[in-house]
ROLO-875316 format. One line per 3 residues: their letters; for each residue x, y, z of C-alpha. Coordinates in nm, 3 decimals. Layout:
residues N
a) X,Y,Z | ... $
***
This chain:
residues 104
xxx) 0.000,0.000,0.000 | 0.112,0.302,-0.120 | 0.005,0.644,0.100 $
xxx) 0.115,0.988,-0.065 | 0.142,1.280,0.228 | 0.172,1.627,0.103 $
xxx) 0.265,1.927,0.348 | 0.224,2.287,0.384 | 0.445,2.499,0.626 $
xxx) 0.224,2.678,0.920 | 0.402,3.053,0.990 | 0.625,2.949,1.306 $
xxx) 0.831,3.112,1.556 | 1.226,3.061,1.603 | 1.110,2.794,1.895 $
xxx) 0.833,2.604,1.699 | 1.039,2.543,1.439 | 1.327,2.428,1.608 $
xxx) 1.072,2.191,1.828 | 0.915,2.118,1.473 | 1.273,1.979,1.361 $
xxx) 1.348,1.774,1.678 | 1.000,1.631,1.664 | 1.106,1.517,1.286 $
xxx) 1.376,1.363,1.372 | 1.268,1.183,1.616 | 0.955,1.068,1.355 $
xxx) 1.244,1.009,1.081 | 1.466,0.778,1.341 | 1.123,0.558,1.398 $
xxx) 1.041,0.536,1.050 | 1.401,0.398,0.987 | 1.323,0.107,1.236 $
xxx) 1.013,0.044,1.143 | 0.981,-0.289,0.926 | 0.587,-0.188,0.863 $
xxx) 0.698,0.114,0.646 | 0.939,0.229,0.409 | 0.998,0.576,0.273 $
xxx) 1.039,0.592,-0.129 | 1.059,0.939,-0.197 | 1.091,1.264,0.004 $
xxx) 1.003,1.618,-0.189 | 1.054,1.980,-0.034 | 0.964,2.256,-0.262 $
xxx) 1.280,2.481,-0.351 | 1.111,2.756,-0.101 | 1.063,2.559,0.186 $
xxx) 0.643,2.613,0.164 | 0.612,2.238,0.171 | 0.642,1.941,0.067 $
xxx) 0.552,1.568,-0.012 | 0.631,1.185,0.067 | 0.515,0.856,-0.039 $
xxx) 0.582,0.557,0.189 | 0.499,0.175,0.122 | 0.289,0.018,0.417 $
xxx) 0.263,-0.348,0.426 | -0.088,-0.321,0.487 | -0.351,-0.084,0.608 $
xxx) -0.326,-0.069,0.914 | 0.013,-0.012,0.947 | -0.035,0.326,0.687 $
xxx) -0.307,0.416,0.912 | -0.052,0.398,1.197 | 0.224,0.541,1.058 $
xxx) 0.024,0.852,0.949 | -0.172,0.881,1.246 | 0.119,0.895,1.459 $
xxx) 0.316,1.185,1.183 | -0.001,1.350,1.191 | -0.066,1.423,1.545 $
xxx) 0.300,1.454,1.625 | 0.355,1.702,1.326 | 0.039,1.899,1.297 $
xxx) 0.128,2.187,1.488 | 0.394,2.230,1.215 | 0.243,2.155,0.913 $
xxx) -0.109,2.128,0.706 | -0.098,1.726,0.639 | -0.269,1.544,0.415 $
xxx) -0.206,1.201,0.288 | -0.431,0.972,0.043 | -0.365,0.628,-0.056 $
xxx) -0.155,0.619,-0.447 | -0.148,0.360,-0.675 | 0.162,0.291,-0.926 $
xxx) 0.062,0.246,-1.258 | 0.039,-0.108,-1.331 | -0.157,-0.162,-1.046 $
xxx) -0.426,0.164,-1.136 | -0.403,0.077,-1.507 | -0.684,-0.250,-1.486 $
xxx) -0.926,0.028,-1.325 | -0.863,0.312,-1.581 | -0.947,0.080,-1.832 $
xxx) -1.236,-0.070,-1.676 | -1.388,0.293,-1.548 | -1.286,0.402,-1.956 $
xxx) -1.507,0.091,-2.017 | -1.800,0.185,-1.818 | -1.797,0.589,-1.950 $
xx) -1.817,0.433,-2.275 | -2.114,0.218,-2.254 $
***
C-alpha cells in the first residue's frame, strides 16, 4: 500500500520550528526502524512552503498507523494530508475498466 502525504508549512516562531525539527527527527529515526513502512521518496519545494512523501505500508493498518502517529506529532507544524496512491500497473486495470463503463 502506497500512501502519498503532502505538506504545507504553518508561519512558526524561532522555537516552533526548532521543536518542529526535533520532533522530525525523532519521527524520521522511527520510521528507519520500522519494518511496517518504508519511505520511497521525500520532496521539499525549492522555497521551503512544503512538501511531499510517499511511503509503502505493508498493509492498512500499518499506513493508518504510521500517518496517524506523523499527523498528530507534526500537525502543529504543518497542514498534512495524505491519500492512498497507486503505481501504474496496479491503477491501469481500473482506468481501463472505469474508460469501459464511461463508454457504454
Amino acid at each position: 500500500m502506497l500512501v502519498c502525504t503532502t505538506w504545507k508549512a504553518r508561519p512558526l516562531s524561532p522555537d516552533q520550528a526548532s521543536r518542529m525539527m526535533q520532533t522530525w527527527g525523532k519521527i524520521e529515526a522511527s520510521t528507519a526502524e520500522n519494518p511496517s513502512v518504508e519511505r520511497l521518496c521525500w520532496y521539499i519545494a525549492s522555497d521551503g512552503s512544503g512538501g511531499m512523501t510517499v511511503v509503502k505500508a505493508v498493509d492498512p493498518d500499518a499506513a493508518s498507523a504510521f500517518e496517524l502517529e506523523t499527523g498528530l506529532a507534526l500537525s502543529e507544524y504543518l497542514e498534512l494530508e495524505s491519500k492512498v496512491v497507486l503505481d501504474l500497473d496496479t491503477a491501469m486495470p481500473a482506468i481501463l475498466k472505469g474508460m469501459e463503463y464511461a463508454n457504454g
